[in-house]
C-alpha positions in Angstrom: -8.3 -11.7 -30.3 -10.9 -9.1 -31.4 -13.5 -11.6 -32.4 -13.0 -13.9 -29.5 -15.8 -12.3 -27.1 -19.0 -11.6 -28.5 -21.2 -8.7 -26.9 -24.8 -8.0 -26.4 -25.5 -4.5 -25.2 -28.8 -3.6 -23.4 -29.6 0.0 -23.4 -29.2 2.5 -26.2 -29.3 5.9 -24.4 -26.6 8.4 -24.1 -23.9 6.6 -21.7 -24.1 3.3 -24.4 -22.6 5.4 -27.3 -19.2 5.8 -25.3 -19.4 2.1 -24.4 -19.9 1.1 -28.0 -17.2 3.1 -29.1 -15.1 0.8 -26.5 -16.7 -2.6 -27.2 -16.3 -2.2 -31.0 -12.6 -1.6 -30.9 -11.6 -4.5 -28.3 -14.3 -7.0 -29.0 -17.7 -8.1 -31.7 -20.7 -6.4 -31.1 -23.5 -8.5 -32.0 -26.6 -7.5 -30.5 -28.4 -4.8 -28.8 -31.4 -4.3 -27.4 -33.4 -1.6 -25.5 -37.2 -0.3 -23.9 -36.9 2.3 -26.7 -36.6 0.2 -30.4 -35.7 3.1 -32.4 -32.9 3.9 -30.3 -31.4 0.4 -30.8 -32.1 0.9 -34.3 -30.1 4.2 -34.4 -27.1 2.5 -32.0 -27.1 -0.6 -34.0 -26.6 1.9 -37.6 -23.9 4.2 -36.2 -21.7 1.4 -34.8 -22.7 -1.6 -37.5 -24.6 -4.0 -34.8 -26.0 -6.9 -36.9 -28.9 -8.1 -34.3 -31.4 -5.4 -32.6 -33.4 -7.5 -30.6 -37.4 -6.5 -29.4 -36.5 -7.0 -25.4 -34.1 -8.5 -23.0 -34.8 -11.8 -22.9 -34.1 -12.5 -26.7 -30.9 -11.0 -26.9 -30.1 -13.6 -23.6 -31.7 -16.4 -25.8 -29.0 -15.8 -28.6 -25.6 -18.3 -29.1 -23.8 -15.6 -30.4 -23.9 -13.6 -27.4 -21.2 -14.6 -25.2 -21.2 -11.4 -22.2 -23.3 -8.5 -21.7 -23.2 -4.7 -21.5 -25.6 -3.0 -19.4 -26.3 0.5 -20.1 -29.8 1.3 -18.8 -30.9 3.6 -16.0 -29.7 2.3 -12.4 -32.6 0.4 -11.2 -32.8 -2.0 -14.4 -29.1 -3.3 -13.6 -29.8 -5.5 -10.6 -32.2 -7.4 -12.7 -30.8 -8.0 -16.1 -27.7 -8.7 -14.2 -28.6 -11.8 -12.7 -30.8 -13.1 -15.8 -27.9 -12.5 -17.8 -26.0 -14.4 -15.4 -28.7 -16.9 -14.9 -28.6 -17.3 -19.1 -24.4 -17.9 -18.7 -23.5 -14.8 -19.7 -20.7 -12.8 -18.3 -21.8 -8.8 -17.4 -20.5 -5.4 -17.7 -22.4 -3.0 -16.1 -22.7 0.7 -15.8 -21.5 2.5 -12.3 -23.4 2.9 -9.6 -23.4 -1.7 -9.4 -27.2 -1.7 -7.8 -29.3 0.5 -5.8 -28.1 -0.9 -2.6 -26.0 -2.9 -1.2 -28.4 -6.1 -0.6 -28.8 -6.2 -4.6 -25.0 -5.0 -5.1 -24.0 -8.5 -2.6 -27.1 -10.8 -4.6 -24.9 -9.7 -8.0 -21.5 -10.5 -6.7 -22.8 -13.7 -5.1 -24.8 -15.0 -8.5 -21.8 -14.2 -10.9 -18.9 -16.1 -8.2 -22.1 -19.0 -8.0 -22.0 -18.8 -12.2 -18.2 -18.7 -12.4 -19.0 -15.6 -14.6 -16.3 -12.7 -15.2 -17.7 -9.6 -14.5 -16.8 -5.6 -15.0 -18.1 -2.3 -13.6 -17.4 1.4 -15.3 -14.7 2.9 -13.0 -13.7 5.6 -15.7 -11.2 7.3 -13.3 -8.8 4.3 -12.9 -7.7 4.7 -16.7 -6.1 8.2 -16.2 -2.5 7.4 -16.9 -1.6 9.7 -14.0 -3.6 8.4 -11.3 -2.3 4.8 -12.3 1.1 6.5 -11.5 -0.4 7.7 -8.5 -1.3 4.4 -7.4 1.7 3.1 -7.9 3.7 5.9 -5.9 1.6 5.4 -2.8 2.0 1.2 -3.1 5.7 1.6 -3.0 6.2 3.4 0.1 8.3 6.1 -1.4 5.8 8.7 -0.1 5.4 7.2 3.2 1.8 6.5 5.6 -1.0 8.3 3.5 -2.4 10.9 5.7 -6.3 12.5 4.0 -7.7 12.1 1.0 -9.5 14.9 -0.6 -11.6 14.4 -3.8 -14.2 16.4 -5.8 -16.1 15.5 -8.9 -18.8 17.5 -10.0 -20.7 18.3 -13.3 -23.1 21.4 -13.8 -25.4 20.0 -16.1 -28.2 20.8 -13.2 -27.1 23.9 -12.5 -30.0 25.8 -14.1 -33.4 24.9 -12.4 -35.9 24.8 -15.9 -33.2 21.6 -16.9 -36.2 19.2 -17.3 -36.8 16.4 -14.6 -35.6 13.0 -16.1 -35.3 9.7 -14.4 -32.0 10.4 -12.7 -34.0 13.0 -10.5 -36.6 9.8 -9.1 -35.8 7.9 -6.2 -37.6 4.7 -8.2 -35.0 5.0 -11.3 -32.1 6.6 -10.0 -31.3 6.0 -6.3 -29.0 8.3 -4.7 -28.3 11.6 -7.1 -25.5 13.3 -7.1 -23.9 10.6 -4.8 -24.8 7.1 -6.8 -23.9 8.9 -10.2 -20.8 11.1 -9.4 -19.8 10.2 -5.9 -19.2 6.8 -6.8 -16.6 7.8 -9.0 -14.6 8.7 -6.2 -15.3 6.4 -3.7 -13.9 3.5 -6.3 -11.1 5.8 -6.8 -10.4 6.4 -2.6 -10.3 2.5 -2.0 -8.5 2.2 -5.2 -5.8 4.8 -4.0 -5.6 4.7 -0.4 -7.5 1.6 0.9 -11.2 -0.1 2.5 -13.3 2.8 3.8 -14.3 1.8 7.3 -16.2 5.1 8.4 -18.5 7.6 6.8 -20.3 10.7 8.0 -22.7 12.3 5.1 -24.8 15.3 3.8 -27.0 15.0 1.3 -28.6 18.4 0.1 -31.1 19.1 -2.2 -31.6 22.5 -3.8 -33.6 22.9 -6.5 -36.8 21.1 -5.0 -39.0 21.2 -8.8 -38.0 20.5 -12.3 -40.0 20.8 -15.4 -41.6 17.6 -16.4 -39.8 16.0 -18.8 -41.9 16.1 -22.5 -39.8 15.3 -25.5 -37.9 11.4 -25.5 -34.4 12.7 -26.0 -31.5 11.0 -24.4 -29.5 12.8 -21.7 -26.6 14.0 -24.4 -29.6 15.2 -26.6 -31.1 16.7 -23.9 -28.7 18.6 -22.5 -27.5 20.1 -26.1 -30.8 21.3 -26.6 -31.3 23.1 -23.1 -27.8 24.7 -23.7 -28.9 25.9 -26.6 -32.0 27.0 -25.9 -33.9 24.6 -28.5 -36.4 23.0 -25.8 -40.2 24.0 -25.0 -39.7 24.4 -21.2 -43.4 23.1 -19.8 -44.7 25.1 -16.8 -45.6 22.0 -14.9 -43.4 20.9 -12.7 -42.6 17.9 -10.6 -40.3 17.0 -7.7 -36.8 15.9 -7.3 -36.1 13.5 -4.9 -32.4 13.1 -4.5 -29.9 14.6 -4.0 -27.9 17.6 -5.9 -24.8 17.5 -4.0 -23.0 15.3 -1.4 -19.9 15.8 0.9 -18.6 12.8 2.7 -15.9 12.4 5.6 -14.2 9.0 5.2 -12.3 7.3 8.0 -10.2 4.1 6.5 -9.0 1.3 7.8 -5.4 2.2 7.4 -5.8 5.2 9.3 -6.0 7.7 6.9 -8.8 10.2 6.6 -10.4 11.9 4.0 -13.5 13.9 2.0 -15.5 13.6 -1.1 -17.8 16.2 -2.6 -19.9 15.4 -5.7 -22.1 17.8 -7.4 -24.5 17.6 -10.4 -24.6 21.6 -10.1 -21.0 22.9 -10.1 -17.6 21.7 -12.1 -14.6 20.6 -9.9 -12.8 17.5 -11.0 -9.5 17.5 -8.7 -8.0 15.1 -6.2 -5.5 15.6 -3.9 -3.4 13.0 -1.7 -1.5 14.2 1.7 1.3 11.9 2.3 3.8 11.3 5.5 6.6 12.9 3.0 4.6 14.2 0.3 1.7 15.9 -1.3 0.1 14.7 -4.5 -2.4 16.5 -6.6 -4.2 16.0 -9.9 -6.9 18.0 -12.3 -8.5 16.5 -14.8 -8.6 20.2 -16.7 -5.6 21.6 -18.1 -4.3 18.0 -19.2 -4.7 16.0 -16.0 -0.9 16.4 -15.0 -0.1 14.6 -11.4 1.7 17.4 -9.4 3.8 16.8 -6.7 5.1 18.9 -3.3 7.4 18.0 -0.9 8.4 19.9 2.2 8.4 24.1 1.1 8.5 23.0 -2.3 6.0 24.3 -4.8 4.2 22.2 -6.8 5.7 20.7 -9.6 4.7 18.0 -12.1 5.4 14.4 -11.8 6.5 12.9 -15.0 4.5 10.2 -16.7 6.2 7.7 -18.2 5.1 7.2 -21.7 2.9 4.1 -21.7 1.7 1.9 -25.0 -1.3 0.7 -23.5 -4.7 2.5 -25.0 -6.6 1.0 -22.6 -11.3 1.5 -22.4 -13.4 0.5 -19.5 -14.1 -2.3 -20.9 -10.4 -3.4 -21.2 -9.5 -5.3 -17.8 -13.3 -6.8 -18.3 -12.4 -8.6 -21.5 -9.0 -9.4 -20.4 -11.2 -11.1 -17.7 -12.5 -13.6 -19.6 -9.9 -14.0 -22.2 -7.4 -14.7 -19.5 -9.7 -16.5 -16.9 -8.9 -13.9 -14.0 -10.2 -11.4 -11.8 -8.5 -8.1 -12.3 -10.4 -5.1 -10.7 -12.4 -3.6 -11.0 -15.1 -6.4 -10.4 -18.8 -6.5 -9.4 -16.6 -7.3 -5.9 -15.6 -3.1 -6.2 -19.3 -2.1 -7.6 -20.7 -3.8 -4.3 -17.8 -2.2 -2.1 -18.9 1.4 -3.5 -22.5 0.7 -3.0 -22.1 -0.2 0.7 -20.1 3.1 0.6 -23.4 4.8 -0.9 -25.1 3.0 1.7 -23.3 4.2 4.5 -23.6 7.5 3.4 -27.2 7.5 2.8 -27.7 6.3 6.6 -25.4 8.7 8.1 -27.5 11.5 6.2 -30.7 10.4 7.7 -29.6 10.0 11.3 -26.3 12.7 11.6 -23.9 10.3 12.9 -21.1 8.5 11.6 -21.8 5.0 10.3 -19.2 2.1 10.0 -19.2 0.2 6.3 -20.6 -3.0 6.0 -17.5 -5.8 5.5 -17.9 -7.4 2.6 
């Protein structure tokens, strides 16, 4: 069963080691390939990938390749997406889908036109409590979900001489903190509670200048080396052009309400459900227990039945094809996210709410 999908990987920065780790144990990794040859080199070493291939196109050109990974910065995935597609290959891509929704809908629509299986990184749906979660609020148990309330926020940004990479550039990146963090929970809000039919949106930007990037590092590298005071922090600086942290007030179609804050300059990772007979609340820190309340109650933990699954985020993607179906999440729930993001970004630059485009 292992053998039975065969992938090609394109990108070899930071975020592809994790996805390696995954593709290796459920699948054949035969290829990679990447702007940067010595880091294919290196990813092809450490995880035993026979093919490293000079660009994009060859690794599409190869028989043994039957679906593709894409692991590059945001801007790249709208395009090797549909070649891949175009070349009969299904794709896994990394979160955000596209950087808008036009791209995120010309995705969706090329892989349904293909008949290809397709996969998006939605990390948060393989928490073995939220997947309880979900589960409690489908069977009615805790009646009509009333708000929503997420955050999920990283500091890596906190200090301003962290350099400026390309996840600080309109051109590579998109949205900031909201494309690379927010989307985490918008997939998990439609996920939980339902369709998002509403947003209203502030984007803010605080730390206006960076130092320009100098060494070739990927982000993990990076980062190690600024907590550890082992870079040469340039004096020249340029400008950051997204955001550093987003708040977004969500109105769904059910009726519920609800809130998400993402930050790439403080840590929170909690999420909290308000229901007609109960509360639900989970945190990723202290070993992600689902807590429950009900009435004066306090808080108390929900238990988790054991589970024998060891599932990846690239699990329900391979099942995909092995099993010819469409189990989310799907380019479908990238491109629902995205017109989420898009939404957002509107209702920031006019200071109104903004309905969701229907897919």
């Amino acid at each position: 069963m292992k053998d039975s999908v065969r992938i090609g990987m394109i990108g070899a920065g930071h975020i592809a080691h994790s996805h390696a780790e995954a593709w290796r144990k459920e699948a054949s990794l035969t290829a990679v390939a990447s702007r940067r040859i010595e880091s294919a080199r290196s990813l092809a070493d450490r995880y035993g990938i026979p093919h490293v291939c000079r660009d994009v196109d060859e690794l599409l050109n190869r028989s043994d390749v039957d679906a593709v990974g894409i692991t590059t910065p945001h801007h790249l995935h709208h395009p090797i997406a549909l070649a891949a597609l175009n070349a009969g290959k299904s794709v896994f891509s990394e979160k955000p889908l596209a950087m808008n929704g036009s791209q995120a809908r010309e995705m969706w629509l090329a892989a349904r036109r293909y008949g290809a299986k397709t996969g998006i990184q939605s990390g948060l749906r393989l928490f073995s409590a939220l997947r309880l979660l979900s589960r409690l609020l489908r069977d009615g148990t805790a009646g009509r979900v009333h708000t929503f309330d997420a955050h999920w926020s990283f500091d890596w940004a906190r200090q301003p001489d962290f350099p400026l990479t390309w996840r600080f550039r309109r051109a590579e990146a998109g949205t900031g903190a909201l494309g690379d963090l927010g989307v985490y929970m918008i997939d998990a809000a439609r996920w939980l509670v339902g369709e998002i039919s509403q947003v209203n949106a502030e984007l803010a930007l605080y730390v206006t200048h960076r130092p320009l990037l100098t060494a070739e590092d990927h982000f993990g590298e990076l980062r190690r080396k600024h907590r550890e005071g082992e870079l040469d922090i340039p004096r020249e600086t340029g400008q950051v052009e997204n955001d550093d942290v987003c708040q977004l007030m969500l109105r769904f179609e059910n009726g519920a309400r609800g809130s998400i804050r993402a930050s790439r300059l403080h840590q929170e990772h909690t999420l909290r459900v308000d229901c007609e007979r109960t509360s639900y609340f989970w945190q990723m820190e202290g070993g992600g227990d689902l807590m429950e309340r009900a009435s004066d109650d306090k808080y108390m933990p929900v238990w988790v039945p054991a589970t024998s699954h060891d599932d990846s985020i690239v699990t329900t993607f391979l099942d995909n094809i092995r099993q010819d179906r469409d189990e989310a999440p799907t380019f479908r729930d990238g491109l629902a996210a995205q017109l989420v993001i898009d939404a957002a970004v509107e209702s920031n630059d006019t200071g109104r709410w903004v309905e969701v485009e229907r897919i």
